[in-house]
Each structure stands twice: as C-alpha cells, then as structure tokens.
Backbone as a chain_set.jsonl record, in Angstrom:
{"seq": "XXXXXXXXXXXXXXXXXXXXXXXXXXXXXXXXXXXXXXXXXXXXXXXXXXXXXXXXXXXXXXXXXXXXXXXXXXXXXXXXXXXXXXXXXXXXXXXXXXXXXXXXXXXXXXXXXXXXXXXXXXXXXXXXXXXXXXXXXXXXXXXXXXXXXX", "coords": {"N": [[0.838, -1.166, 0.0], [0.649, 1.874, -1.079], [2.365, 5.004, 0.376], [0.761, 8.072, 1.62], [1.037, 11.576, 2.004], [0.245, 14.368, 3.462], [-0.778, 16.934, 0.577], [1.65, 19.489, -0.009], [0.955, 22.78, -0.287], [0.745, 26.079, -2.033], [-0.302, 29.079, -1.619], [-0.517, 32.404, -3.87], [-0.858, 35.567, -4.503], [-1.527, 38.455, -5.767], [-0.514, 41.988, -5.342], [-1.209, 45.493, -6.093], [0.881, 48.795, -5.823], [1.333, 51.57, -6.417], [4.319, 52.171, -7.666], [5.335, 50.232, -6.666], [4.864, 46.126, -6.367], [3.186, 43.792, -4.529], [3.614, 40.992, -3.486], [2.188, 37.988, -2.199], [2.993, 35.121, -0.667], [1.933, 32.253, 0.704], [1.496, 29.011, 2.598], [3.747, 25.905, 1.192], [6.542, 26.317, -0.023], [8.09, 24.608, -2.292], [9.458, 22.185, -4.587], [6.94, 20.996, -5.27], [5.661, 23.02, -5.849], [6.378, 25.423, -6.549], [6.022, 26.213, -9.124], [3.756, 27.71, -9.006], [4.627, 30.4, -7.712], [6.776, 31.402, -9.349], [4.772, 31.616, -12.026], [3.205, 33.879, -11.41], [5.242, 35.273, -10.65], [6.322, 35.534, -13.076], [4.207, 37.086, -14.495], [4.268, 39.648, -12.785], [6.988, 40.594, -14.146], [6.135, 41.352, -16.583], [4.537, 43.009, -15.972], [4.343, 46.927, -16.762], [6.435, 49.87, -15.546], [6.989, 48.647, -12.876], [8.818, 49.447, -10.293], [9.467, 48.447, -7.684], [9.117, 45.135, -6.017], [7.604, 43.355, -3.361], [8.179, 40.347, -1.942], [6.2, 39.334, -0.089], [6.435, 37.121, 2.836], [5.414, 36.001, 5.002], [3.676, 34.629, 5.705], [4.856, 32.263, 5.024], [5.328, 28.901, 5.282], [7.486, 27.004, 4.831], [10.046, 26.158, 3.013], [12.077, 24.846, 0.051], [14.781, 23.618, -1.446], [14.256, 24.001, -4.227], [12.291, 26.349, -4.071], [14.479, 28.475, -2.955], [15.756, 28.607, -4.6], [14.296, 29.847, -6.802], [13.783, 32.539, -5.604], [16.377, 33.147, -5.302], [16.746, 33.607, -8.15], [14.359, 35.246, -9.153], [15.957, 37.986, -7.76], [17.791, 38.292, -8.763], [16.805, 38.384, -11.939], [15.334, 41.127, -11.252], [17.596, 42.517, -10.425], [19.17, 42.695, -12.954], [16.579, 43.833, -14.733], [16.282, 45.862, -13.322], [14.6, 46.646, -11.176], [13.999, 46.717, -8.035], [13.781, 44.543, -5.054], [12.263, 43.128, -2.496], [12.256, 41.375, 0.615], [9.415, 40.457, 2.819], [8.774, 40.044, 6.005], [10.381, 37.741, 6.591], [10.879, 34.518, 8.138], [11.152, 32.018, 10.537], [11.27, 28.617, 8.76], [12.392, 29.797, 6.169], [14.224, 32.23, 7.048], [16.035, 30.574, 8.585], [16.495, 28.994, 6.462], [17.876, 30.958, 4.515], [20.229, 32.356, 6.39], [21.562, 29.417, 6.727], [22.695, 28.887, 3.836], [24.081, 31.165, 3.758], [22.783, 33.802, 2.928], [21.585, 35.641, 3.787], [21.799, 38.098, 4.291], [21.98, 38.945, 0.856], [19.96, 39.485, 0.649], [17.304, 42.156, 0.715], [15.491, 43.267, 3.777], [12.342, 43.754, 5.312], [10.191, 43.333, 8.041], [7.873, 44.332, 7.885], [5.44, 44.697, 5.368], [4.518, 47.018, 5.145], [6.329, 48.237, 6.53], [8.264, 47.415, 4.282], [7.061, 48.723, 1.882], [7.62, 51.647, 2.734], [10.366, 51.94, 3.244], [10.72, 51.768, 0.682], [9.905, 53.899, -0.758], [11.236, 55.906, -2.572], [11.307, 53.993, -4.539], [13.497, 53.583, -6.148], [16.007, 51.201, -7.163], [17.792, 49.367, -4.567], [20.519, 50.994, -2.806], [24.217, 51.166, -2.108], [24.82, 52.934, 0.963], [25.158, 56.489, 1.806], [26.454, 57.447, 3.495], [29.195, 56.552, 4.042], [29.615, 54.31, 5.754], [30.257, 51.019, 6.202], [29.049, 48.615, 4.052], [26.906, 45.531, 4.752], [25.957, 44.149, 2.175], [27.444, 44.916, 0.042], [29.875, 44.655, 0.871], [30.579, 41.855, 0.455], [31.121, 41.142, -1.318], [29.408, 39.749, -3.23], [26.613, 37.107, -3.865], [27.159, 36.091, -1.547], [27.003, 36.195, 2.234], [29.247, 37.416, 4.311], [31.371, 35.556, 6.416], [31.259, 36.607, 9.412], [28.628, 37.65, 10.135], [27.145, 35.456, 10.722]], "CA": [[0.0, 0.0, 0.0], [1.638, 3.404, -0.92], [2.398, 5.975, 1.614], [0.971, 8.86, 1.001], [1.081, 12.562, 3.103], [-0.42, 15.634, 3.077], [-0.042, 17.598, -0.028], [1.836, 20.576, -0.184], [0.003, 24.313, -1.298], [0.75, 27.279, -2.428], [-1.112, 30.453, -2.138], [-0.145, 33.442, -4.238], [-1.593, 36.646, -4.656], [-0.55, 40.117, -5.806], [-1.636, 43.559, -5.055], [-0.21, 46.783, -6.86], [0.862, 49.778, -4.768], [1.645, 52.612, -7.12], [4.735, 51.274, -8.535], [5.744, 48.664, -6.222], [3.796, 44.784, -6.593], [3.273, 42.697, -3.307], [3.662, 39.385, -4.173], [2.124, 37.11, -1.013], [2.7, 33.581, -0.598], [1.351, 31.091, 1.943], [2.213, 27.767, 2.852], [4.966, 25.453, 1.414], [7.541, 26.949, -1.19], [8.971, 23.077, -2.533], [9.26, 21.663, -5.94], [5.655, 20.782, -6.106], [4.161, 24.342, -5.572], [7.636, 26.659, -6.852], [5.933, 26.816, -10.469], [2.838, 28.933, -8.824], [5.14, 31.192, -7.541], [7.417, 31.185, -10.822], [4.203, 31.797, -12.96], [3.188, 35.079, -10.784], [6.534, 36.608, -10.961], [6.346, 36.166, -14.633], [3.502, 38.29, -14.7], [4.876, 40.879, -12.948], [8.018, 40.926, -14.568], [5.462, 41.685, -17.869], [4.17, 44.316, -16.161], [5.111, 47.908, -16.591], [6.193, 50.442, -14.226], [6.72, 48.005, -12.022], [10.316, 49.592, -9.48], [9.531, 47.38, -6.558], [8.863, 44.036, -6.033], [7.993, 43.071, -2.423], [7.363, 39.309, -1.256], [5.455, 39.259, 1.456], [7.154, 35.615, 3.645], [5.128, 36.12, 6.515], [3.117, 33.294, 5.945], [5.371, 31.007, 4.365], [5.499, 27.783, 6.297], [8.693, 25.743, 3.899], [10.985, 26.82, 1.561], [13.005, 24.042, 0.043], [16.128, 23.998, -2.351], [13.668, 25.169, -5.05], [12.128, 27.637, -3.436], [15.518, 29.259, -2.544], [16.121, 28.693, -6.222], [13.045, 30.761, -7.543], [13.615, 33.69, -4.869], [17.742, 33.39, -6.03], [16.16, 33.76, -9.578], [13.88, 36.803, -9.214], [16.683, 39.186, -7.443], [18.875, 38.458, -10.182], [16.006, 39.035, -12.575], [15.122, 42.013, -10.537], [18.809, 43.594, -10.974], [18.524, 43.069, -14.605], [15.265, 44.759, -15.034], [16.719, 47.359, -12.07], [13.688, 46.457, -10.053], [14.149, 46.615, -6.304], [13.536, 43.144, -4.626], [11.811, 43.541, -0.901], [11.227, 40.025, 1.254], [8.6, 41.039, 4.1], [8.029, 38.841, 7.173], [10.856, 36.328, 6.581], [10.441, 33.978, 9.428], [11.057, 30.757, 10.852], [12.369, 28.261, 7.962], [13.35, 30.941, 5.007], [15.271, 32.814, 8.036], [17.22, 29.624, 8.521], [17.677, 28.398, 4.964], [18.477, 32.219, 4.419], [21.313, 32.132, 7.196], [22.891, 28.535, 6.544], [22.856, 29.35, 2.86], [24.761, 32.648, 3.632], [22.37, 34.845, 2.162], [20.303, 36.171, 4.773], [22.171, 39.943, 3.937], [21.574, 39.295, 0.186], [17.98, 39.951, -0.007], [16.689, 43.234, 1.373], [14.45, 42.075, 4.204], [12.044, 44.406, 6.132], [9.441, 43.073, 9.273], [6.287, 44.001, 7.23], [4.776, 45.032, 3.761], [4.211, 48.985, 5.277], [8.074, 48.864, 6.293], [9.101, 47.398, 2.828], [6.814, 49.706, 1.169], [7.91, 53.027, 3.401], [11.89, 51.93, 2.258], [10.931, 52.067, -0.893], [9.749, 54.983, -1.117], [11.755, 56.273, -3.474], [10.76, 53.328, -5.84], [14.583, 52.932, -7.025], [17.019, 50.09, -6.669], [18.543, 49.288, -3.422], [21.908, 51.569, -2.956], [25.074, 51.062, -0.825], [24.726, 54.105, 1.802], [26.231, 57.357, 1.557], [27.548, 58.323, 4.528], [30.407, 56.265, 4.228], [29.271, 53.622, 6.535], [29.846, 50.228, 5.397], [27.166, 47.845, 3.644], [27.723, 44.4, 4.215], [26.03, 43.326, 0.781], [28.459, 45.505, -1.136], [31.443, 44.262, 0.866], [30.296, 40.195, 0.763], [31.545, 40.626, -2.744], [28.402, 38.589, -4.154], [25.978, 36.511, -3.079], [27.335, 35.157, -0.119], [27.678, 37.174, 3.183], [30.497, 37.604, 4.953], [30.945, 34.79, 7.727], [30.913, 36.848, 10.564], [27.181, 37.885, 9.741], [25.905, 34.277, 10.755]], "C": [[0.895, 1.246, 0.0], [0.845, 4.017, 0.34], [2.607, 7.164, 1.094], [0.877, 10.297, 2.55], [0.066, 13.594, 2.48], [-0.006, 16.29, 2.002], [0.433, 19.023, 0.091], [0.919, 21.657, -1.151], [1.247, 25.739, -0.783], [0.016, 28.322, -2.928], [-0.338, 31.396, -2.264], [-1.13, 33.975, -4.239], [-1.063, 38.128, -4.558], [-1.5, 41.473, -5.78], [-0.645, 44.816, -5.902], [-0.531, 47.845, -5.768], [1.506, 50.618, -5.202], [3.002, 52.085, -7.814], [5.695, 50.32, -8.639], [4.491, 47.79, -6.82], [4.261, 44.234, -5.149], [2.723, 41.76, -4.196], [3.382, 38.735, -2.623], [2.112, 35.778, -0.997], [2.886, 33.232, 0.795], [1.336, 29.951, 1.364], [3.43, 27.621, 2.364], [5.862, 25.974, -0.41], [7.894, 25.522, -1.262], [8.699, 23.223, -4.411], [8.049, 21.192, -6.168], [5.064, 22.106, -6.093], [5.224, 25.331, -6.6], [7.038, 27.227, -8.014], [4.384, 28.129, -9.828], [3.378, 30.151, -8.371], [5.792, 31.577, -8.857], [6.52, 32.02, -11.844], [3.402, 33.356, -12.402], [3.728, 35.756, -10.681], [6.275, 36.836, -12.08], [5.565, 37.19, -15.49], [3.753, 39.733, -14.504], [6.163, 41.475, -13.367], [7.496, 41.342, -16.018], [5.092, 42.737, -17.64], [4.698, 45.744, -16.096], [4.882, 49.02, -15.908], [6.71, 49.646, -13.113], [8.758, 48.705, -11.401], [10.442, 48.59, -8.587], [8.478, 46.413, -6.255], [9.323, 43.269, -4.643], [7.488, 41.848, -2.293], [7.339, 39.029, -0.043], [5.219, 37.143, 2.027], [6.144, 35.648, 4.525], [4.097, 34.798, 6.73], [3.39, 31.785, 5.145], [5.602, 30.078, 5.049], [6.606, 26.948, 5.612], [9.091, 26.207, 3.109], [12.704, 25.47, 1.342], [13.974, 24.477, -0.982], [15.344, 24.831, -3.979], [13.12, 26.356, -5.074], [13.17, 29.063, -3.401], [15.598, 29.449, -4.049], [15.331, 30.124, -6.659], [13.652, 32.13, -7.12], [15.026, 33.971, -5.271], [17.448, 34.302, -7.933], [15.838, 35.548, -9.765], [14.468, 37.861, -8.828], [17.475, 39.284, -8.541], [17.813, 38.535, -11.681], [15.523, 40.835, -11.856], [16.561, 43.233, -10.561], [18.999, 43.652, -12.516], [17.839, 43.984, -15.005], [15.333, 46.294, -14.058], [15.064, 47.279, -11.784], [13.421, 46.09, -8.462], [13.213, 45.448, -6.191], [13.914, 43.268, -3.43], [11.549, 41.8, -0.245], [11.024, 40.642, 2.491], [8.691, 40.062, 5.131], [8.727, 37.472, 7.034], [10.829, 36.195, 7.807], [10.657, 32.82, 9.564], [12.054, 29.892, 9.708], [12.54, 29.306, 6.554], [13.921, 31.552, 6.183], [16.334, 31.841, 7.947], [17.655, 29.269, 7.366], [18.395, 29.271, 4.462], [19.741, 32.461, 5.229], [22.204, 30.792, 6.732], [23.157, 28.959, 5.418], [23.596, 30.297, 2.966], [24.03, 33.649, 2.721], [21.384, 35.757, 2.547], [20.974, 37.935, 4.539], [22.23, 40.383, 2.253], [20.511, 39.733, -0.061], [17.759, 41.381, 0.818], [15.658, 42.304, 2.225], [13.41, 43.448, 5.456], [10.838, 43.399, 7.026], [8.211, 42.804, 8.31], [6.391, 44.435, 6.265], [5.016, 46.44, 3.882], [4.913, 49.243, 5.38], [8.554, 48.636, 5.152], [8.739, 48.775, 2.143], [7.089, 51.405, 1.334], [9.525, 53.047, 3.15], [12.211, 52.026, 0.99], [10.398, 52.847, -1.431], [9.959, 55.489, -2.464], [12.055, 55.566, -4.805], [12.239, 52.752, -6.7], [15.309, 51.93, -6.249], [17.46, 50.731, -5.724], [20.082, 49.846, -4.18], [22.328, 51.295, -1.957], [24.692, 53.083, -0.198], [25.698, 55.15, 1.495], [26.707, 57.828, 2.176], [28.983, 57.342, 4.79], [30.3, 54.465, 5.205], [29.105, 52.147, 5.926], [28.739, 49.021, 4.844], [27.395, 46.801, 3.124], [27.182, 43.507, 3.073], [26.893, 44.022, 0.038], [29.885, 44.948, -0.76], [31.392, 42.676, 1.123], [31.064, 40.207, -0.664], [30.537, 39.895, -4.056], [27.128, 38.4, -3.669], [25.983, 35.837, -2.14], [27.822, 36.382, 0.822], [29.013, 36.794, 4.043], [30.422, 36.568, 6.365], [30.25, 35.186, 8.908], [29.843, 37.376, 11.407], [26.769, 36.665, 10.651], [25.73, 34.273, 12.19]], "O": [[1.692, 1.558, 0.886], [-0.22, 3.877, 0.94], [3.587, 7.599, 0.489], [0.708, 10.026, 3.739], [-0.613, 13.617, 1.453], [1.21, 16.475, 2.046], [-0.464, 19.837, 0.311], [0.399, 21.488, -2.254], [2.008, 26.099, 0.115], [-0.291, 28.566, -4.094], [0.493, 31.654, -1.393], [-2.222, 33.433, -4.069], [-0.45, 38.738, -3.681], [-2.656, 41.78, -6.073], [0.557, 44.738, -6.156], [-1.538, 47.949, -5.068], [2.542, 50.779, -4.557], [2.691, 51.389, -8.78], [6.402, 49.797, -9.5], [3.52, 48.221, -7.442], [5.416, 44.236, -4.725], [1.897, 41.687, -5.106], [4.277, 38.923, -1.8], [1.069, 35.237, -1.367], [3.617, 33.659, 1.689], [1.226, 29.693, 0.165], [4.309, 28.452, 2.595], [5.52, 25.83, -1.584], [8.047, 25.053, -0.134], [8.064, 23.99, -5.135], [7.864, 20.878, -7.344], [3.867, 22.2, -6.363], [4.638, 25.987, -7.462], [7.228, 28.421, -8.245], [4.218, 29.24, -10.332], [2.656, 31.126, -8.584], [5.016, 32.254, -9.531], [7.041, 32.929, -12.491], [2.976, 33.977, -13.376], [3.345, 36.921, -10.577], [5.994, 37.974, -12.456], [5.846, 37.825, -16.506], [3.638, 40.677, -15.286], [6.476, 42.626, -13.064], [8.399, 41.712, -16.768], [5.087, 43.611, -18.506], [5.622, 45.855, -15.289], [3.759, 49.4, -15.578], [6.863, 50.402, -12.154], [9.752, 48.407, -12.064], [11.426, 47.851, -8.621], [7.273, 46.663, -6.215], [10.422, 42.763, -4.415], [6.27, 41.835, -2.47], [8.143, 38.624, 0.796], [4.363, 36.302, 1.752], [6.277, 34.504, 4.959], [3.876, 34.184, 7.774], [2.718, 30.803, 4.829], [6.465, 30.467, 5.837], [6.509, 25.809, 6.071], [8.371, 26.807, 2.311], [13.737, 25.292, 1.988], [13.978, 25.649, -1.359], [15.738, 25.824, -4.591], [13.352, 27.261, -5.875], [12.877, 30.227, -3.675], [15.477, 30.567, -4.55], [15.847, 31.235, -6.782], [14.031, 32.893, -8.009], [15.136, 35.13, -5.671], [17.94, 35.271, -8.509], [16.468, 36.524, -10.173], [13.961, 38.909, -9.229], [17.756, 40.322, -9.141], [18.506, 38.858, -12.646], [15.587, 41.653, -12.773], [16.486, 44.456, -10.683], [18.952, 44.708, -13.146], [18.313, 44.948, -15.606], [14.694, 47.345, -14.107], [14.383, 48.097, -12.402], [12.673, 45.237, -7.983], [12.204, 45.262, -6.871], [15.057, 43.435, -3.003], [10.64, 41.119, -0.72], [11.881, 41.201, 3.176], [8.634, 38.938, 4.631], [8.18, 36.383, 7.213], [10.776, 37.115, 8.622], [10.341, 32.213, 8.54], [13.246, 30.174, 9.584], [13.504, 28.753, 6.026], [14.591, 30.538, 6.384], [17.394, 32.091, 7.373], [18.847, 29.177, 7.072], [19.458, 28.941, 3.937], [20.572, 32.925, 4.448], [23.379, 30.949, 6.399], [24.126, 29.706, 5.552], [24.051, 30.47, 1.835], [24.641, 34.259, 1.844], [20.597, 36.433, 1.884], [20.199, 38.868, 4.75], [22.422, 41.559, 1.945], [20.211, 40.385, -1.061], [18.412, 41.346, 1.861], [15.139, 41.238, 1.894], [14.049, 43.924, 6.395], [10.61, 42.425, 6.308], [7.683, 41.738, 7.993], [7.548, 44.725, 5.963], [5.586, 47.084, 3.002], [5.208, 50.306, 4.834], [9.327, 49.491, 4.72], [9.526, 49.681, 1.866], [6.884, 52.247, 0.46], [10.012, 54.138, 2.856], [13.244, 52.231, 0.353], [10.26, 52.742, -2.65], [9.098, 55.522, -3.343], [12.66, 56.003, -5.784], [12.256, 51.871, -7.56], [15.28, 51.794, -5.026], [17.624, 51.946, -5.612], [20.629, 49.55, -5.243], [21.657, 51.113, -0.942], [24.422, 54.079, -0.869], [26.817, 54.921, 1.037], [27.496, 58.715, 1.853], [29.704, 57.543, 5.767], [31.182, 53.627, 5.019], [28.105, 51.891, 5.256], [27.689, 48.747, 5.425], [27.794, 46.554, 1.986], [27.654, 42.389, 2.867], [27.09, 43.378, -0.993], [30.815, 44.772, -1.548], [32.149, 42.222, 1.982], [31.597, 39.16, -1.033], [30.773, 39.631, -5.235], [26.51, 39.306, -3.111], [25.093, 35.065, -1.783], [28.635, 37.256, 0.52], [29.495, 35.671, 4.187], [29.574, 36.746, 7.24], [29.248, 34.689, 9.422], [29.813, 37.564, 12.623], [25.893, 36.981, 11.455], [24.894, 33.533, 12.708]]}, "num_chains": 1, "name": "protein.A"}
C-alpha cells in the first residue's frame, strides 16, 4: 500500500501599490508548488512600471532547495530589469535556509509590507549608503555574506 502525506500548497496573490507589486505567498515553497510562484513573478516581470517588487514571507510555512532557487532567480532578474527586490516577514524556515545558505544579507528584508513599502519609497534600486558607513552586501563581494554575519 503506498504511503501517502499531506499535499503541499501554495497560495499566491498580488496587489499593486503605485509602482511597487506585493507578491504574497502562503504555505509550502517546494518543488511541487515553486511553479505557482514562478508563474506570478512572470507576470509581474510583464508588467510595466513596475520599481519594486515586495514578497510578502510572513506566511510562508517551507521553503526548500527550489524555493531558494526561484527567490535566487527573481533578485537576479530584478537587478537586470533594475527592479528593487523587498522580502517582508521572513520567518522561521526561510530565516534559517536564508542564514545557513549565507544569504540572509543578500535579499533586502524588512518586518512588514508597510516597512518594505515606506523603504521604498523612493521606488529605485537598493543603494550602498552614503555616509560612508559600510554595507555588508556591497562588501560580501556577491551573493554570499560575509561569515561573521551568521
């Protein structure tokens, strides 16, 4: 008799906010759900206008090696297109796969949607700071942060 489990879901859903997009997903980010996420970016990467592009984590319950994939994907689509790339409400496991991974200081990451959207104000790509002060995604060299981050 197969053994079967609960299946994994994925809820998306996007909102426009002058000329950011919230992107929200709930439940499990894995290789069975990643293409509903996938097929929702692709929309808003069609649409125009679009400066910032926040996904709202806060109710993500799993994020597996594809997952990370997708969300790896869209920042580097997102610097391409010079579209600021916000994650809201990381939490729980994306915090951790975000930390062992070393990339918990690549992503921009604010608390909520009203703090992403109040940093982005100004609607343009994330900049290193100007008072001199350093900014440890500019000095990680990449996509990996700097050890002493973890």
């Amino acid at each position: 008799m197969p053994v079967t489990g609960p299946r994994s879901t994925l809820k998306v859903a996007s909102a426009v906010h002058g000329a950011a997009v919230v992107v929200r997903v709930e439940g499990d980010l894995d290789a069975g759900t990643v293409h509903v996420l996938h097929d929702e970016l692709h929309r808003v990467w069609e649409s125009p206008g679009t400066s910032v592009l926040v996904i709202d984590a806060a109710e993500l319950m799993f994020c597996d090696s594809r997952g990370l994939s997708e969300l790896i994907s869209a920042l580097q689509r997102g610097q391409a297109l010079n579209v600021r790339l916000i994650l809201s409400g990381v939490q729980g496991v994306l915090r951790r796969v975000l930390t062992i991974t070393g990339l918990r200081n690549v992503f921009e990451q604010h608390p909520t949607v009203a703090e992403a959207l109040s940093h982005a104000a100004d609607a343009g790509p994330r900049r290193p700071p100007t008072d001199g002060a350093p900014d440890s995604d500019a000095d990680s060299g990449g996509l990996y942060e700097i050890a002493g981050d973890r």
